[in-house]
N, C-alpha and C positions, 0 to 999 in steps of 0.2 A: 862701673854701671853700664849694662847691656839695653841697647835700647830693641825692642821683638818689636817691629810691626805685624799684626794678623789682620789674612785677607782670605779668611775662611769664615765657613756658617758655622754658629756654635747650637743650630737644631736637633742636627745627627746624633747619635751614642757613638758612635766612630769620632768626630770632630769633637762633642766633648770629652772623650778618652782619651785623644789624643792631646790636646789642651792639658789637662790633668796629666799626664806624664812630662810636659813643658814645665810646668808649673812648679811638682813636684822636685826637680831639677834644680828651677829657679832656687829655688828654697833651700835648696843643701847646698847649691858652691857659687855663690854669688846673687847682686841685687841685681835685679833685672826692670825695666819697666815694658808692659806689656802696652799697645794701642793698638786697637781696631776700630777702622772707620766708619762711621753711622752709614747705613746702610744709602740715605740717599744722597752721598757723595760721591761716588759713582754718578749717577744719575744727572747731577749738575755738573760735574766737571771731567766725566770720562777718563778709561785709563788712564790716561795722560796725566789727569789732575792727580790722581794718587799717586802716580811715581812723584811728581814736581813737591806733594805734601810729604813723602816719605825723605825726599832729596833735602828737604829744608828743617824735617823735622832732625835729621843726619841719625836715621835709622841704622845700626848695624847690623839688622839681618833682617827676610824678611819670613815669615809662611804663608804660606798661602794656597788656592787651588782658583788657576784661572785658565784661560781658553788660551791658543795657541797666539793669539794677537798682545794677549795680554803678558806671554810669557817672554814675546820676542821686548816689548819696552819697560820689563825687567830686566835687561841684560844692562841697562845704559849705567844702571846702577853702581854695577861692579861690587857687592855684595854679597855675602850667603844668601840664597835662599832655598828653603826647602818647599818642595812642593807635592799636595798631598794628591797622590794620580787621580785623574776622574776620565777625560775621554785619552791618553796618550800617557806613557811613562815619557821626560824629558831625558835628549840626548847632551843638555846643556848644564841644567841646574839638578840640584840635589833631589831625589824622589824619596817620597814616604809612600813605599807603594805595599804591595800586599803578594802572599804566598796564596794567592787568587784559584788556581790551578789545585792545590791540595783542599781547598774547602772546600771545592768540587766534590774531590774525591772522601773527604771526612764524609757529607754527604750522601752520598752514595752507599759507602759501606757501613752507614746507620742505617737504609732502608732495604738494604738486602738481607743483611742481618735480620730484616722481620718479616724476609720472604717475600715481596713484594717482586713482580715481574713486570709491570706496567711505572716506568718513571716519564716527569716529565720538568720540565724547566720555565719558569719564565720571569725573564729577564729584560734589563735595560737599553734598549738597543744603541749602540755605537759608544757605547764604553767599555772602558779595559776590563775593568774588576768582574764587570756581569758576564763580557764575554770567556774570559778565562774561568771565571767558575761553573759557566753549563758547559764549557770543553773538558773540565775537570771530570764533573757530573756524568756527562755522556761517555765518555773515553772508560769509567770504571764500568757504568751500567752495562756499557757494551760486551767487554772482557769478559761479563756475566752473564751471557744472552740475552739480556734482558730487553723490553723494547722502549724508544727514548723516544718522547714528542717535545717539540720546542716552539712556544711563541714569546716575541720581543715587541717591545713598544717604548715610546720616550717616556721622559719619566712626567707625567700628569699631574697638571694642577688642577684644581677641583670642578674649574669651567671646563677643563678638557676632557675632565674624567666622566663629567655627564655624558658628554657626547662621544665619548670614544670606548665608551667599554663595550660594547656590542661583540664587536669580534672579538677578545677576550671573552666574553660569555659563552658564547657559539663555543669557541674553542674548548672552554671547560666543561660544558652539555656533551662535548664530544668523544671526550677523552673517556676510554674503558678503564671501568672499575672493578676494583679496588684500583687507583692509581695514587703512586709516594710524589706529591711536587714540592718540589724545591725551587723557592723562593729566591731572587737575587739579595735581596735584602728585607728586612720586617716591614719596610714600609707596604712592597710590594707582595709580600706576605698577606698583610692584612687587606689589600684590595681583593686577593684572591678569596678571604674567609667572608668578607661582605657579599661576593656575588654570589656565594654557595649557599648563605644564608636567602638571600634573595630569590634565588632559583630551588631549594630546597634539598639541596646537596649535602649531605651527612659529612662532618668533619668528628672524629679521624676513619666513618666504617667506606664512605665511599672515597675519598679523598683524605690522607694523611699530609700533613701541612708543616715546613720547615723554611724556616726562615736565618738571615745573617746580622747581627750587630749585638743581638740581645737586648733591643732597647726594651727596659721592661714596663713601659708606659704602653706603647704600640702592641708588646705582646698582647697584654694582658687589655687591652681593647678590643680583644677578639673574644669571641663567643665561640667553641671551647679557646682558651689561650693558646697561643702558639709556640714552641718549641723553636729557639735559635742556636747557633754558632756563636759562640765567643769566642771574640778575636782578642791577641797579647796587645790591643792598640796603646796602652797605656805604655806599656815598657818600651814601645815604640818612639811613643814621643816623649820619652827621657830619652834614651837612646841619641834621638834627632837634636836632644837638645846639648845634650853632651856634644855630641861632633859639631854642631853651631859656635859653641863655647869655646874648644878647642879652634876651630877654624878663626874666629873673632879675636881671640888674645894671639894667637899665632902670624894674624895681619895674612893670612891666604885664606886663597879660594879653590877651593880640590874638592867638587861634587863628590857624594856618597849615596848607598841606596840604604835604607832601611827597609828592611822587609818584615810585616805584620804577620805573623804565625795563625791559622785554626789552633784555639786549646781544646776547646770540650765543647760539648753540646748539652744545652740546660733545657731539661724534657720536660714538657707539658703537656697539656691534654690534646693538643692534636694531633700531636702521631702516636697515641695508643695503640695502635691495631699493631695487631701483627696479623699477616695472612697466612692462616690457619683452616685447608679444607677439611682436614676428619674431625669429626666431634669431639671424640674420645681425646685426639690431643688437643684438642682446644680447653677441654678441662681443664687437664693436667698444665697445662701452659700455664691460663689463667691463675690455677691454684700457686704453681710455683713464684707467678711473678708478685704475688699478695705473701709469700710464706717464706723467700728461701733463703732469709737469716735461719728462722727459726726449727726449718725442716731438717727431722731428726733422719731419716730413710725413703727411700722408695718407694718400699713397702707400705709408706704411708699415702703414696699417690696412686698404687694401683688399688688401693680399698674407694676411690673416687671414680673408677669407670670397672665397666661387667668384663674385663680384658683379665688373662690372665699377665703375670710380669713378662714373659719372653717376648708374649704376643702386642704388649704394648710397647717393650723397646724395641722390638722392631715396625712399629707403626709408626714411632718419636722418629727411629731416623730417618725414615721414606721420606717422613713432613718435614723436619725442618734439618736434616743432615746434620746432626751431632745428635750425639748420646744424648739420653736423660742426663746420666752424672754430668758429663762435659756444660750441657745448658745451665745448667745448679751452680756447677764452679765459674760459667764466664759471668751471671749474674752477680755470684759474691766477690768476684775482681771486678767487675764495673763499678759495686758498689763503693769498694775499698779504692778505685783510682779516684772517684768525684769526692771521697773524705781526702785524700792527699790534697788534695787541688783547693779544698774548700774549706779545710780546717789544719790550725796547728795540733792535733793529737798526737802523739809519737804511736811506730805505727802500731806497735802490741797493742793497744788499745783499738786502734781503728780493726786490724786483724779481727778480731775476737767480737766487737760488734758488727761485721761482717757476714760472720753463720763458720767461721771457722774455729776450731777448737781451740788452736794455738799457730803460733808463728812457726813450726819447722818448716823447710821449702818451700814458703811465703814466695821468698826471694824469686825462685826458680818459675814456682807458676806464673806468679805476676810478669816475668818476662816473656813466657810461652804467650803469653796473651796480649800484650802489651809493649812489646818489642825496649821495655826498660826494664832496671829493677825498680824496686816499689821508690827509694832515695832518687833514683837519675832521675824518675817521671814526676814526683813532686818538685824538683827541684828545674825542670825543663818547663813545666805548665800550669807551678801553682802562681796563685794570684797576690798570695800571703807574705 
């Protein structure tokens, strides 16, 4: 029997992900008992009192996410613990930290992809995860010429958030449009879709809106819903709990880092746009992205604008830099990577409701596009 003390919020979709991969764990290689301390035990007995209640409960590990004071009278312990980063990765104890810097960059190359030149970020000021994700953010935008605005603030509770959105607002009044911002997280996501509503800022034609955790409570509390990052935090905290397991039957203590992967982004109505100046392509865009399972030819898109066909693929690439064909096929491989990731169909099937004929050199495109084959990327990112 494994005794888990947890000294983390179970609010977050990240905290109960990562929970639910603890759990999941539990379950398949041993009993475990899990405790977490009512929240106002802290409060009567300060740090101190929780280590002395974990010390006598004879906790064998602990998780947790606490401040610097709190992690140094975790050491007395002499225990695993893992700790989930929030302002600091530790150089002492175990980290559940995050691939922070790439979901920057996932980010980024979902909103350039729809053309967007105007990015901006805003974030949680004086933590890891937010700060590495607009460094992530900014660092691709840039590579891209693109231009990057950034405001941070702490993270606000609702007395703060009367009085401190002001500048946040200023800021988002200011920011040129069409502009793609990325969110540190949904929560802060959704602050940002309240004051547009407020202020009368179009989400997704003046402002496209993405957010990280995928809580789909906080999305979908948005008016249009918001589009997040899903993160692998579940297989994380299996992961975390497996190396706990091993370290606890083993009687050592050898800190590990688990690192929480970007998988995919689950699209919603707020980053629709795509920014598209000719009209003419803006048809054919629209039309394709309603049609291009089912779109048999070309042919069938230049009968939707007065263009002849030469004269339209060369207006398609000026606007958005790929072929006609090329947009059709990254479209039916987008499609085909979110059925890998999102259902057990073997892939001939997912292929073929796709908009492709059949499976020859499946293989081949999905890696041109995709930097896997169709097996390595389901089996790298699915959830299944």
């Amino acid at each position: 029997m494994i005794r888990v003390l947890l000294l983390i919020d179970y609010s977050s979709e990240f905290s109960r992900g990562l929970l639910q991969g603890v759990i999941n764990y539990s379950k398949e290689y041993g009993y475990w008992i899990f405790y977490r301390l009512p929240s106002y035990y802290k409060s009567l007995y300060g740090k101190e009192g929780i280590v002395k209640w974990a010390r006598e409960w004879k906790a064998d590990a602990i998780i947790a996410q606490w401040d610097t004071e709190g992690k140094t009278l975790l050491k007395d312990l002499n225990i695993p613990v893992v700790l989930q980063n929030y302002r600091e990765r530790s150089d002492y104890f175990s980290n559940l930290t995050g691939s922070y810097v790439e979901t920057g960059e996932m980010a980024a190359r979902y909103f350039i992809e729809k053309r967007f030149r105007n990015f901006a970020f805003y974030g949680n000021r004086g933590v890891i995860w937010s700060e590495e994700r607009a460094f992530g953010f900014k660092n691709e935008v840039e590579k891209q010429g693109g231009s990057f605005f950034l405001f941070e603030t702490e993270s606000l509770s609702d007395e703060q958030w009367e009085a401190s959105h002001i500048e946040l607002e200023k800021w988002l009044l200011s920011l040129p449009k069409p502009v793609a911002v990325f969110a540190c997280d949904d929560s802060f996501a959704l602050q940002i879709s309240q004051l547009c509503k407020i202020n009368n800022i179009r989400i997704p034609d003046d402002i496209a809106l993405l957010g990280v955790d995928n809580d789909e409570m906080i999305c979908n509390l948005s008016d249009p819903p918001i589009s997040s990052i899903v993160l692998d935090v579940e297989k994380g905290g299996y992961e975390a709990a497996r190396l706990l397991h091993q370290m606890v039957k083993e009687r050592r203590n050898v800190p590990f880092n688990i690192v929480v992967k970007p998988l995919r982004i689950v699209v919603r109505k707020s980053t629709e746009k795509i920014v598209i100046h000719n009209t003419h392509v803006k048809v054919v865009v629209d039309y394709i992205e309603k049609n291009y399972i089912t779109l048999k030819s070309i042919d069938e898109l230049v009968g939707l604008v007065p263009l002849s066909r030469r004269i339209l693929e060369i207006k398609f690439k000026d606007e958005m830099g790929i072929s006609i064909y090329q947009y059709i096929i990254r479209r039916r491989i987008d499609h085909v990577a979110n059925l890998l990731i999102t259902t057990d169909k073997p892939l001939i099937d997912i292929v073929l409701q796709s908009g492709f004929n059949d499976s020859k050199n499946i293989s081949r495109i999905f890696k041109k596009y995709k930097e896997y084959t169709p097996n390595e990327f389901r089996k790298q990112f699915s959830g299944i």
